[in-house]
Biopython code that builds the backbone (N, CA, C, O; Angstrom):
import numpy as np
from Bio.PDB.StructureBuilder import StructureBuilder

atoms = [
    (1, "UNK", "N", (97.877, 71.510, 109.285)),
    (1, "UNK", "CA", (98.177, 72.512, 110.280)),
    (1, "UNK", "C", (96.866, 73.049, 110.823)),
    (1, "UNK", "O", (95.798, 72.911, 110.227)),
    (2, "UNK", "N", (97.030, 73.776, 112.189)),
    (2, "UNK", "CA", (95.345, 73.813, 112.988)),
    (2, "UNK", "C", (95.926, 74.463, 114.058)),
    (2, "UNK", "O", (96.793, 74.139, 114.869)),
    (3, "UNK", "N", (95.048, 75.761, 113.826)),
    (3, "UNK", "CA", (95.521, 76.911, 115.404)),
    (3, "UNK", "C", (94.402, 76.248, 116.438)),
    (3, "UNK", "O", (93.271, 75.868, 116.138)),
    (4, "UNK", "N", (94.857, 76.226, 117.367)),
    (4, "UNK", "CA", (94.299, 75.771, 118.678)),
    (4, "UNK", "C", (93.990, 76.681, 119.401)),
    (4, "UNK", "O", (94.815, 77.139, 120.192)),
    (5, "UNK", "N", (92.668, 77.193, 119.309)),
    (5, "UNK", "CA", (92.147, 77.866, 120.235)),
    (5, "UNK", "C", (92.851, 79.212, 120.165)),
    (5, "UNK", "O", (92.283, 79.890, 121.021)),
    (6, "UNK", "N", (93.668, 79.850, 119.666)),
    (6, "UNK", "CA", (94.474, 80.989, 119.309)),
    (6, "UNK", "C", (95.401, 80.715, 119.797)),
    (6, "UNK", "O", (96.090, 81.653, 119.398)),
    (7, "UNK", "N", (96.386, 79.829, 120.713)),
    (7, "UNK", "CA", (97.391, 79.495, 121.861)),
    (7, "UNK", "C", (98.430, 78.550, 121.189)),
    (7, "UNK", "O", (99.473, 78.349, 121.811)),
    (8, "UNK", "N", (98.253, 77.962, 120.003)),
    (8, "UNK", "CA", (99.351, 77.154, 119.477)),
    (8, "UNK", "C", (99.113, 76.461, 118.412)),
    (8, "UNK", "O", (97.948, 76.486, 118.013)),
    (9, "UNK", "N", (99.766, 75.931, 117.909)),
    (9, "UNK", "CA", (99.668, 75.038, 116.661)),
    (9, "UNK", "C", (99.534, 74.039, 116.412)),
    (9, "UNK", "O", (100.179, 73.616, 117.372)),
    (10, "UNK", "N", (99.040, 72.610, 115.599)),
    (10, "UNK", "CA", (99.081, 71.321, 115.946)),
    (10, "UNK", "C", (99.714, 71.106, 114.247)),
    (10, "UNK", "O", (99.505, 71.999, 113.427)),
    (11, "UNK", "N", (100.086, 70.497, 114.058)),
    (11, "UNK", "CA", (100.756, 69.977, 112.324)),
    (11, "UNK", "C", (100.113, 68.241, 112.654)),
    (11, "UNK", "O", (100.205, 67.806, 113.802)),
    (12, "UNK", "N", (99.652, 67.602, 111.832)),
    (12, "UNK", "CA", (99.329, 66.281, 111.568)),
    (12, "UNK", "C", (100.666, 65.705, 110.742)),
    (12, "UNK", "O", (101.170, 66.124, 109.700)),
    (13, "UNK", "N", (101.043, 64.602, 111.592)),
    (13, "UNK", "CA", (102.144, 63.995, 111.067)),
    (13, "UNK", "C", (101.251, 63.027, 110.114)),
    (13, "UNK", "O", (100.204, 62.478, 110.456)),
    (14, "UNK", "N", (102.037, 62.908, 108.541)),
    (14, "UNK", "CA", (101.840, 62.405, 107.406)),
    (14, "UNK", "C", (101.087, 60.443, 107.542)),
    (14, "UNK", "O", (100.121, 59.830, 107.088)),
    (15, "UNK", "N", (102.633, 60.065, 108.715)),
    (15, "UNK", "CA", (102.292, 58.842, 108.479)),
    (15, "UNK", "C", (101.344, 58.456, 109.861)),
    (15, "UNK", "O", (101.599, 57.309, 110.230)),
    (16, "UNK", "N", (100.738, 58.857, 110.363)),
    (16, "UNK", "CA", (100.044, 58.495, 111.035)),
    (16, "UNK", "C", (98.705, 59.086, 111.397)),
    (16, "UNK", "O", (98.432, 59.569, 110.298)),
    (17, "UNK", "N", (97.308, 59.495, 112.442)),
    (17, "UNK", "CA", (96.906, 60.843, 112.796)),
    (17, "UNK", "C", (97.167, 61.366, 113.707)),
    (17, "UNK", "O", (96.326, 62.226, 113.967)),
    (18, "UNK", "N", (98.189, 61.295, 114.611)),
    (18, "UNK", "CA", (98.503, 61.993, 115.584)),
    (18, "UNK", "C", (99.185, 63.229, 115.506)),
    (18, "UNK", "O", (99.678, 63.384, 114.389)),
    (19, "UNK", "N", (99.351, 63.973, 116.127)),
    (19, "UNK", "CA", (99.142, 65.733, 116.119)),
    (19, "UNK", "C", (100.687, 65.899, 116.751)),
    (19, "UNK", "O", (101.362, 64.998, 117.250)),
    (20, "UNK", "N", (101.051, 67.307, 116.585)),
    (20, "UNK", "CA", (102.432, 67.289, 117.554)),
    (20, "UNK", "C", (102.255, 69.088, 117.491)),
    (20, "UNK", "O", (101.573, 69.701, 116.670)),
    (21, "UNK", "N", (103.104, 69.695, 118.640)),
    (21, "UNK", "CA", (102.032, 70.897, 118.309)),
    (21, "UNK", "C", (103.826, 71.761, 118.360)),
    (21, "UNK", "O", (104.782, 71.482, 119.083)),
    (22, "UNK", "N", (103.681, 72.935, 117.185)),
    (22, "UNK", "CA", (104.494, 73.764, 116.861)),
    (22, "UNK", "C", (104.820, 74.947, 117.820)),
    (22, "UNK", "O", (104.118, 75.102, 118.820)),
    (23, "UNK", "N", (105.869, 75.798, 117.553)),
    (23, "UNK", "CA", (106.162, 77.259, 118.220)),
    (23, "UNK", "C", (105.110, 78.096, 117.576)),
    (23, "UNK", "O", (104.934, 77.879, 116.377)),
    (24, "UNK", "N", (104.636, 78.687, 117.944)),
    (24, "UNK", "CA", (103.713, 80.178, 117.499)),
    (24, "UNK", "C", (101.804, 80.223, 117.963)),
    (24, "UNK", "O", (101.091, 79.331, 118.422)),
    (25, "UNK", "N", (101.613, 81.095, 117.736)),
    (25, "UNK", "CA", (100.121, 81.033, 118.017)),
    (25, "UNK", "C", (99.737, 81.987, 116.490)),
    (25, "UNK", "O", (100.326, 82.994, 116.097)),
    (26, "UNK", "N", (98.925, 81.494, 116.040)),
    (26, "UNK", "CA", (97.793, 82.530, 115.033)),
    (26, "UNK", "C", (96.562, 82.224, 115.174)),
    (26, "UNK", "O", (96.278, 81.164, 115.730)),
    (27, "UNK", "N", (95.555, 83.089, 114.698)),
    (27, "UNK", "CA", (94.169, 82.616, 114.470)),
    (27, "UNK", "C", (93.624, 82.201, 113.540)),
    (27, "UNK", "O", (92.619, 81.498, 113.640)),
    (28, "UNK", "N", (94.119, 82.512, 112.499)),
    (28, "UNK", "CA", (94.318, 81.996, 110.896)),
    (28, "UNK", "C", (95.952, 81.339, 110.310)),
    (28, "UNK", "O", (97.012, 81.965, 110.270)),
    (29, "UNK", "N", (95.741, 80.121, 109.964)),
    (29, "UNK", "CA", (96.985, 79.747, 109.228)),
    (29, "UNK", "C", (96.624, 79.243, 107.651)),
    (29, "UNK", "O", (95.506, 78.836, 107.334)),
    (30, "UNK", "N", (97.412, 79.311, 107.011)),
    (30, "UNK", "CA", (97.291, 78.717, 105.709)),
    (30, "UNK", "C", (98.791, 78.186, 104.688)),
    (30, "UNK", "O", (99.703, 78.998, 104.529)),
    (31, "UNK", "N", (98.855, 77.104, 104.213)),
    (31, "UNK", "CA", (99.929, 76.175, 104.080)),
    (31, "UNK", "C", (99.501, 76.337, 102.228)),
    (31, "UNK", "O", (98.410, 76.206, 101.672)),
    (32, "UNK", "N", (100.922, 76.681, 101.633)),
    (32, "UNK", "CA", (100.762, 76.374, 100.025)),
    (32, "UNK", "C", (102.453, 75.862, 99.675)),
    (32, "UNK", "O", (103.336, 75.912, 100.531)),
    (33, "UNK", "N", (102.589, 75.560, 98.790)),
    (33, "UNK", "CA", (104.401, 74.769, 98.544)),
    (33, "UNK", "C", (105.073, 74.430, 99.947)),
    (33, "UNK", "O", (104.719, 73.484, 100.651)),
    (34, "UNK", "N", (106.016, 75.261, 100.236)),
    (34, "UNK", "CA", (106.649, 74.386, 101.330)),
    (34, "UNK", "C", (106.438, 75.853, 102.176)),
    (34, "UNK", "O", (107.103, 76.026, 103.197)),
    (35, "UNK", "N", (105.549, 76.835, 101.740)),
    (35, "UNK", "CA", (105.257, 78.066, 103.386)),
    (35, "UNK", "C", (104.258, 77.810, 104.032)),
    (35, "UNK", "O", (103.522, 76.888, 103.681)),
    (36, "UNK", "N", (103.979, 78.618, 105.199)),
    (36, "UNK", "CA", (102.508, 78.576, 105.631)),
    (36, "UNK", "C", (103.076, 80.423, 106.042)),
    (36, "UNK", "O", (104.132, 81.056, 106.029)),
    (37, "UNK", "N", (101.408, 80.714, 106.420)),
    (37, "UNK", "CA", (101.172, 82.435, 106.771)),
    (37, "UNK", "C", (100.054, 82.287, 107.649)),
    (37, "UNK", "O", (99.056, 81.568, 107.611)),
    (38, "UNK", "N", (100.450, 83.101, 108.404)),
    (38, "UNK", "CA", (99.362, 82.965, 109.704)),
    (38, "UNK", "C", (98.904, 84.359, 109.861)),
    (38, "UNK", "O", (99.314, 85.110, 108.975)),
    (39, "UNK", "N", (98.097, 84.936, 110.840)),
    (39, "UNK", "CA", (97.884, 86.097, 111.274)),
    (39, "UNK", "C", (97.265, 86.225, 112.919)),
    (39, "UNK", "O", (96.131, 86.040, 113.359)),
    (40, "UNK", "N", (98.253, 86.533, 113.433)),
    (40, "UNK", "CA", (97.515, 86.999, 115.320)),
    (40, "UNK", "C", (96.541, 87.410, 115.386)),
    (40, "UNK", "O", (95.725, 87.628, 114.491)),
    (41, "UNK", "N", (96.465, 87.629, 116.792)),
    (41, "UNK", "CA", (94.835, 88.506, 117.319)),
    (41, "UNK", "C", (95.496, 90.189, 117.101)),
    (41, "UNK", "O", (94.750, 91.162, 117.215)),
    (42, "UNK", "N", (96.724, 90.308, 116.835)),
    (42, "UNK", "CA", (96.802, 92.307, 116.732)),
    (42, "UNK", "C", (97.055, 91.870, 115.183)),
    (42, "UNK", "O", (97.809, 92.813, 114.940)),
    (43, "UNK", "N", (97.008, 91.249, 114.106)),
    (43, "UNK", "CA", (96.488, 91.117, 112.877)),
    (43, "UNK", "C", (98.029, 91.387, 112.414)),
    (43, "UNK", "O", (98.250, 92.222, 111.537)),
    (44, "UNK", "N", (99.176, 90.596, 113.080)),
    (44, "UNK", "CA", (100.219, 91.043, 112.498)),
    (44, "UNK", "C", (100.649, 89.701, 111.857)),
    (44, "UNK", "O", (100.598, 88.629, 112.460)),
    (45, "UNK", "N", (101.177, 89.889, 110.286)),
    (45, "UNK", "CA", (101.165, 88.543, 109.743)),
    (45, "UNK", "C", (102.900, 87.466, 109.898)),
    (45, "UNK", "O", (103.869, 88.223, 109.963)),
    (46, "UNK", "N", (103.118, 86.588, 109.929)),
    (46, "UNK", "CA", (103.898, 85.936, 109.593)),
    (46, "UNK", "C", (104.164, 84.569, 108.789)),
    (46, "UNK", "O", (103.358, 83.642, 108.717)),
    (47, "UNK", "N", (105.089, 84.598, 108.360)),
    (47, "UNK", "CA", (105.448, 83.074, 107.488)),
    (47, "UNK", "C", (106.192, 82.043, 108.283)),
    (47, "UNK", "O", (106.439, 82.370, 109.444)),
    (48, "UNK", "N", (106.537, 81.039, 107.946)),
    (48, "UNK", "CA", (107.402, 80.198, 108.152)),
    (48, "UNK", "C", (107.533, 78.844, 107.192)),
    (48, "UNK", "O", (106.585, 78.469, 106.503)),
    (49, "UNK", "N", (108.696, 78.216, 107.220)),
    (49, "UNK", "CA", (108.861, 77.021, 106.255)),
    (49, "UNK", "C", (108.125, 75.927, 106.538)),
    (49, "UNK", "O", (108.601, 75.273, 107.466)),
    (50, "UNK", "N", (107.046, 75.457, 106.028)),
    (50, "UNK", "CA", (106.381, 74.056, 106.583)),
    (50, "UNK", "C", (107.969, 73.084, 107.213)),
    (50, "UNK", "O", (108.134, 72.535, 108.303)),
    (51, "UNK", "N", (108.344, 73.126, 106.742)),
    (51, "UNK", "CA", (109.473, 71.685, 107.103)),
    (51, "UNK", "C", (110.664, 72.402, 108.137)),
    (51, "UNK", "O", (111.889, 72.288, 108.079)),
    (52, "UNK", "N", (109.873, 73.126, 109.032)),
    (52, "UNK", "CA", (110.754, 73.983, 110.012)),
    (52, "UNK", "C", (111.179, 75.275, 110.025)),
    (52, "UNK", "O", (110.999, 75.991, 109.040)),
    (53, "UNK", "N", (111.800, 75.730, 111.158)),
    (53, "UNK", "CA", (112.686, 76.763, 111.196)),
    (53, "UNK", "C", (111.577, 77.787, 111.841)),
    (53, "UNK", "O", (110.391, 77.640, 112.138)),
    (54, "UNK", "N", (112.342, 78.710, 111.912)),
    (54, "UNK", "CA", (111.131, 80.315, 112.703)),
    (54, "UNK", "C", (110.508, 80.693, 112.192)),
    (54, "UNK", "O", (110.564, 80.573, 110.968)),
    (55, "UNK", "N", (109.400, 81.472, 112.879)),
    (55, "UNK", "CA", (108.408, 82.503, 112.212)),
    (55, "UNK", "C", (109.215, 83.481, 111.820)),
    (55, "UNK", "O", (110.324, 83.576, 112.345)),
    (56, "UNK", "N", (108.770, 84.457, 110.746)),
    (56, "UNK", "CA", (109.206, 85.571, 110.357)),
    (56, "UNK", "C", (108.056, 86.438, 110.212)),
    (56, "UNK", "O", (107.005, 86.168, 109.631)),
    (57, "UNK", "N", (108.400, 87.600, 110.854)),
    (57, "UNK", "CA", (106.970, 88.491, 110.696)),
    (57, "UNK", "C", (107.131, 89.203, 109.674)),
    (57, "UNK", "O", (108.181, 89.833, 109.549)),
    (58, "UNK", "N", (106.052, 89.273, 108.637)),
    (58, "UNK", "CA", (106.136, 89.969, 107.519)),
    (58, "UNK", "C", (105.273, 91.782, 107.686)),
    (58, "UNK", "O", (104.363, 92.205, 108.398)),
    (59, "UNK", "N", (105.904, 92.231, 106.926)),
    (59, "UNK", "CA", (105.257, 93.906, 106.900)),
    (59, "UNK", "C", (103.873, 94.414, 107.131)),
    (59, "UNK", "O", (103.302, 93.325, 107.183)),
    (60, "UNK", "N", (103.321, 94.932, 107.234)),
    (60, "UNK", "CA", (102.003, 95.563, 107.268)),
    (60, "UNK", "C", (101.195, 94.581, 108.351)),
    (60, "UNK", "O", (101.617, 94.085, 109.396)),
    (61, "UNK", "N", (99.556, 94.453, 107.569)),
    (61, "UNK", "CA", (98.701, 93.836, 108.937)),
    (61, "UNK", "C", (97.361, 93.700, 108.145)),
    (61, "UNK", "O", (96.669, 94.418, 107.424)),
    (62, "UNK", "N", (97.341, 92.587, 108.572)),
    (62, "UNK", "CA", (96.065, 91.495, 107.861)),
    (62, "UNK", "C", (94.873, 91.204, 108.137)),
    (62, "UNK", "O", (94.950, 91.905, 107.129)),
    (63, "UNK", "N", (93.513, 90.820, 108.526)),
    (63, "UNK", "CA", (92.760, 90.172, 109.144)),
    (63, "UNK", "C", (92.363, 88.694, 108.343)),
    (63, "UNK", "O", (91.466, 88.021, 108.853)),
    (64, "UNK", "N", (93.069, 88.162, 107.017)),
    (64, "UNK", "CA", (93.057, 86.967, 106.641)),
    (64, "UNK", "C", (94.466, 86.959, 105.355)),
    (64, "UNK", "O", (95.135, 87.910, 104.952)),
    (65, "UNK", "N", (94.506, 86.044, 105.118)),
    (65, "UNK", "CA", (96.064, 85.877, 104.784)),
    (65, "UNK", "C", (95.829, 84.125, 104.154)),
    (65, "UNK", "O", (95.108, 83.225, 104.586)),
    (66, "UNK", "N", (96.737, 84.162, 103.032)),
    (66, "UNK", "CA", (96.477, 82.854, 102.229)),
    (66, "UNK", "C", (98.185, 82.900, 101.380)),
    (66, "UNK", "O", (98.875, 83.877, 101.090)),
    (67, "UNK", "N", (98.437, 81.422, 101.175)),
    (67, "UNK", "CA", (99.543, 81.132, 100.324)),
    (67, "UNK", "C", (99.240, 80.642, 99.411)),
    (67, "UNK", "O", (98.342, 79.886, 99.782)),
    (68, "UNK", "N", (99.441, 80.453, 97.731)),
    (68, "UNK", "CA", (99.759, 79.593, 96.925)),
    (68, "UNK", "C", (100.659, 78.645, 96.655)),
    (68, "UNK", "O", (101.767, 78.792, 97.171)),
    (69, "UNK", "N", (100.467, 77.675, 95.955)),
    (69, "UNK", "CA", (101.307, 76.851, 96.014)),
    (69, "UNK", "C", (102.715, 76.864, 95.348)),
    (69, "UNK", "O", (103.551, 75.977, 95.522)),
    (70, "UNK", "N", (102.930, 78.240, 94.373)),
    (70, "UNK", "CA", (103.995, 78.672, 93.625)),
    (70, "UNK", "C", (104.296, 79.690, 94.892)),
    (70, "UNK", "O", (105.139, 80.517, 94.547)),
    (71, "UNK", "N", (103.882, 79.865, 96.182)),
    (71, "UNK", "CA", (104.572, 80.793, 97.298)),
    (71, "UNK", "C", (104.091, 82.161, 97.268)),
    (71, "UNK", "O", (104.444, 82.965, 98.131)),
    (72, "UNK", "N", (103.080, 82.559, 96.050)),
    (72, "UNK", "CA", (102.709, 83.937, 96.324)),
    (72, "UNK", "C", (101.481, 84.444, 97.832)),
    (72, "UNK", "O", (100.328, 84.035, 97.966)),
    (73, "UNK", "N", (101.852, 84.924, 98.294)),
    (73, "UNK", "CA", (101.040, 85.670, 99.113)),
    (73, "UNK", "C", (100.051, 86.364, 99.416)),
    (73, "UNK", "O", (100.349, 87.550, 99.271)),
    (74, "UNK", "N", (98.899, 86.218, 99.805)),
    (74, "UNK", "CA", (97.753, 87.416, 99.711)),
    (74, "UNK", "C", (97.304, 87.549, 100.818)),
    (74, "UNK", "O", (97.291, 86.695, 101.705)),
    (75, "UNK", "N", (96.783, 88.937, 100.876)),
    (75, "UNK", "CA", (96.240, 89.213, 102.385)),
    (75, "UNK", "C", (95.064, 90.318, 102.164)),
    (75, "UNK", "O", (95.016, 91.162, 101.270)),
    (76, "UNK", "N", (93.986, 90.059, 103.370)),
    (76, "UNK", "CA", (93.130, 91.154, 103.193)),
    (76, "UNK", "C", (93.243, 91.771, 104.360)),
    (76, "UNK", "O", (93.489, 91.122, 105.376)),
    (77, "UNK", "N", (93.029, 93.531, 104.388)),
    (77, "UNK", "CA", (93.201, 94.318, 105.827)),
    (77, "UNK", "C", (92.245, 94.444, 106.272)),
    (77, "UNK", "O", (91.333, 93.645, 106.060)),
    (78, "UNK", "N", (92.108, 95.606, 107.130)),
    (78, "UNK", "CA", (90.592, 95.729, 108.062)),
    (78, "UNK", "C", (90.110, 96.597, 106.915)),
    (78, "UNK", "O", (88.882, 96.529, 106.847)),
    (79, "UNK", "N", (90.461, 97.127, 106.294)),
    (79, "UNK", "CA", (90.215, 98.149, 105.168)),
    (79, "UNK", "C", (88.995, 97.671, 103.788)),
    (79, "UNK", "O", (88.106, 98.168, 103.097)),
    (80, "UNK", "N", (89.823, 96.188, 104.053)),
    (80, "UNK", "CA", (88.694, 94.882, 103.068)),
    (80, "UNK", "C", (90.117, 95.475, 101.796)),
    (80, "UNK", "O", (89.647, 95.441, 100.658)),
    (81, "UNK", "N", (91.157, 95.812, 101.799)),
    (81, "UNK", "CA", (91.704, 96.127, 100.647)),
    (81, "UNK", "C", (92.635, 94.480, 100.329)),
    (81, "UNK", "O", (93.041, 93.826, 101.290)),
    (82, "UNK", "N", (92.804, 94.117, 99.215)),
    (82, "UNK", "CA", (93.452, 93.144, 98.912)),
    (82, "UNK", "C", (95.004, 93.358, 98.468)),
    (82, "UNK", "O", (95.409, 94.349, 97.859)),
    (83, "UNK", "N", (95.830, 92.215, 98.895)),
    (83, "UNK", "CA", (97.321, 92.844, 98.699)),
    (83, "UNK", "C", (98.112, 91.681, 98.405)),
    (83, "UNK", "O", (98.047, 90.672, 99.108)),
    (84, "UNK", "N", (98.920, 91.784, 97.312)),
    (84, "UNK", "CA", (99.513, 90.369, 96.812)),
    (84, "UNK", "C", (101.131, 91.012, 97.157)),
    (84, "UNK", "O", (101.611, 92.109, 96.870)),
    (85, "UNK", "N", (101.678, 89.922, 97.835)),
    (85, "UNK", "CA", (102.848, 89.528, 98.640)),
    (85, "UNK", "C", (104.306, 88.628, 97.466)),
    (85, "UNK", "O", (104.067, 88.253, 96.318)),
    (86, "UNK", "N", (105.044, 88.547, 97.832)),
    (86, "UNK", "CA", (106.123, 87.872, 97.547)),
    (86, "UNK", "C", (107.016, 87.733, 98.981)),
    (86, "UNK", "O", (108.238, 87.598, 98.918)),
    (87, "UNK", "N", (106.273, 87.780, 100.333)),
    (87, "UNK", "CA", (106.780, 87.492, 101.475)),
    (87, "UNK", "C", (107.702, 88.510, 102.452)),
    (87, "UNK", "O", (107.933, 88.411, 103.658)),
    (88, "UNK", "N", (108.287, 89.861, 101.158)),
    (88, "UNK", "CA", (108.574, 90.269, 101.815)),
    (88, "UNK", "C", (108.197, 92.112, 101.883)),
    (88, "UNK", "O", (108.594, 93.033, 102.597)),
    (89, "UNK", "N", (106.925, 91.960, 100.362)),
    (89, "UNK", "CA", (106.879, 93.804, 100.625)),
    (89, "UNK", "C", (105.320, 93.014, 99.684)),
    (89, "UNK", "O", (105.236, 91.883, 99.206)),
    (90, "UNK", "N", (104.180, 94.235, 99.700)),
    (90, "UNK", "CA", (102.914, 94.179, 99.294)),
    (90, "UNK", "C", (103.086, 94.822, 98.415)),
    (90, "UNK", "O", (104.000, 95.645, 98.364)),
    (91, "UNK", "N", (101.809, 94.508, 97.006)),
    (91, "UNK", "CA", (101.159, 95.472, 96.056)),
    (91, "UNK", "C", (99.699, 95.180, 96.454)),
    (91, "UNK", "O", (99.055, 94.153, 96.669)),
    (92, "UNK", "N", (99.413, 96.626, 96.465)),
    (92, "UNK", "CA", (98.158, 96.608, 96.211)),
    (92, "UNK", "C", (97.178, 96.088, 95.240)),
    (92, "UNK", "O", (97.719, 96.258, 94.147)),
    (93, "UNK", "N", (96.048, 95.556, 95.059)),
    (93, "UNK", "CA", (95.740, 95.012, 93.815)),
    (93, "UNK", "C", (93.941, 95.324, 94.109)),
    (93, "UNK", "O", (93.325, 95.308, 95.174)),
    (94, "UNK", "N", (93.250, 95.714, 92.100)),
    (94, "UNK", "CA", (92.004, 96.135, 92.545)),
    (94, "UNK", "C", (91.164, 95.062, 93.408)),
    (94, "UNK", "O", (91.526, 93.958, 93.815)),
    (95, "UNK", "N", (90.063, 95.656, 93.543)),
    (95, "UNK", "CA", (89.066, 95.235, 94.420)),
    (95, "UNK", "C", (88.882, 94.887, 95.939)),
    (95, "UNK", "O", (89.834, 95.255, 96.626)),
    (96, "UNK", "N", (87.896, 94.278, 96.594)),
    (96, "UNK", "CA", (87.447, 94.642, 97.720)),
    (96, "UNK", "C", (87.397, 93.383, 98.701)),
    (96, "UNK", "O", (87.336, 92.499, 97.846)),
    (97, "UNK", "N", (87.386, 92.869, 99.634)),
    (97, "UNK", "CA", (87.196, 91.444, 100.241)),
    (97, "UNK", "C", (87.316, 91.614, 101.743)),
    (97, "UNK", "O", (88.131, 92.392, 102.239)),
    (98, "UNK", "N", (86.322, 90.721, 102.591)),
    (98, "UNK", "CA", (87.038, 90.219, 103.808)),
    (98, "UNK", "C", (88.301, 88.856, 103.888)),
    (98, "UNK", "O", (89.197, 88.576, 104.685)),
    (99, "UNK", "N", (87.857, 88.331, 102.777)),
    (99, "UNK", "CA", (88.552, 86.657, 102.960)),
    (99, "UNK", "C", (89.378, 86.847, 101.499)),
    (99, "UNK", "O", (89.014, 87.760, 100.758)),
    (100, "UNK", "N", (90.292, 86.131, 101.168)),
    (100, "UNK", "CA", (91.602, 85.460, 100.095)),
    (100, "UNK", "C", (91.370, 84.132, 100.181)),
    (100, "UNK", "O", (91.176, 83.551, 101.249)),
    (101, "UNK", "N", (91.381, 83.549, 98.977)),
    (101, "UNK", "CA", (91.818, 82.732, 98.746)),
    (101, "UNK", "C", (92.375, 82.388, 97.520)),
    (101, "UNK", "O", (91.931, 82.883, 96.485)),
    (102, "UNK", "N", (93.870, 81.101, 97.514)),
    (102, "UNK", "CA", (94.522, 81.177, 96.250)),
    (102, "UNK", "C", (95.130, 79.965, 95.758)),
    (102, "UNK", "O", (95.535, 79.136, 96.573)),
    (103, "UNK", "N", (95.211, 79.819, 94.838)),
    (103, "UNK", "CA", (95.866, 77.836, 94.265)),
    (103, "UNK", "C", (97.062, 78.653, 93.793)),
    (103, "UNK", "O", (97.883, 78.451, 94.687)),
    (104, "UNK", "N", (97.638, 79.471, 92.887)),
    (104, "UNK", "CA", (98.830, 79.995, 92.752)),
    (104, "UNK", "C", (98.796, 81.783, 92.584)),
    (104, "UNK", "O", (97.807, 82.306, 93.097)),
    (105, "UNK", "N", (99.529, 82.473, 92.092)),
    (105, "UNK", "CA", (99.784, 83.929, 91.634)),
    (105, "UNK", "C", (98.441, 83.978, 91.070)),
    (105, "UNK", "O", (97.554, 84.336, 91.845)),
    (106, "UNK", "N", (98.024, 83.606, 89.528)),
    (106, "UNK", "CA", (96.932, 83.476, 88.617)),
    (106, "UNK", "C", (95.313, 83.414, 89.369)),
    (106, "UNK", "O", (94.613, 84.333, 88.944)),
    (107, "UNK", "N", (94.644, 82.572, 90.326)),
    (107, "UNK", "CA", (94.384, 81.538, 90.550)),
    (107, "UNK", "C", (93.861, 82.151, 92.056)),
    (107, "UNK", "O", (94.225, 81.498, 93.034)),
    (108, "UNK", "N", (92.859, 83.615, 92.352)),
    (108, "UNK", "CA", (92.668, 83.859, 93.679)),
    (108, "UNK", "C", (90.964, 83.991, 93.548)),
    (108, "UNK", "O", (90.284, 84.224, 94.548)),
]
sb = StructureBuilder()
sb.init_structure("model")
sb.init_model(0)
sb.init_chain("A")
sb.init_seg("    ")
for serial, (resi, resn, name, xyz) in enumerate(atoms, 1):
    if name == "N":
        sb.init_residue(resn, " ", resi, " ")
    sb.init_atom(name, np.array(xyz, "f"), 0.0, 1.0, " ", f" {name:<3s}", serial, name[0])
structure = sb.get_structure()
């Protein structure tokens, strides 16, 4: 998956390299089990199912945003505060960051 220029999406089909380009725009996307999470230019986040279906905009507001591959969620605000997700409400969690990153829940 690959935001284009902020204006749309491209997904790489498996069996070949050619590109095919999705509904939505983000500036950040990130793909773990079968979600991905993106975040706009007004830093508002959403999910959707890799294997289709709609965006869903999730609560609050991000400036980077990451999935694991067990589906947990993380996001950092303009605040630099870090916040672990289950897709549909945040906890706060200690420490400080511009960027997330995560392989599962455990694992950031």
């Amino acid at each position: 998956w690959f935001p284009v220029c902020r204006k749309f999406i491209q997904k790489q089909k498996q069996n070949n390299m050619s590109w095919t380009q999705i509904d939505g725009a983000v500036r950040h996307i990130s793909c773990g089990g079968t979600m991905m999470v993106g975040v706009n230019d007004n830093n508002e986040i959403f999910k959707r199912d890799i294997n289709g279906g709609s965006w869903e905009q999730l609560p609050g507001a991000a400036t980077h945003v990451d999935v694991g591959a067990d589906g947990t969620f993380w996001c950092v605000n303009a605040e630099e505060e870090i916040h672990r997700g289950d897709g549909s409400s945040w906890e706060k969690v200690e420490g400080a960051a511009n960027r997330v990153t995560c392989g599962d829940a455990s694992n950031v």
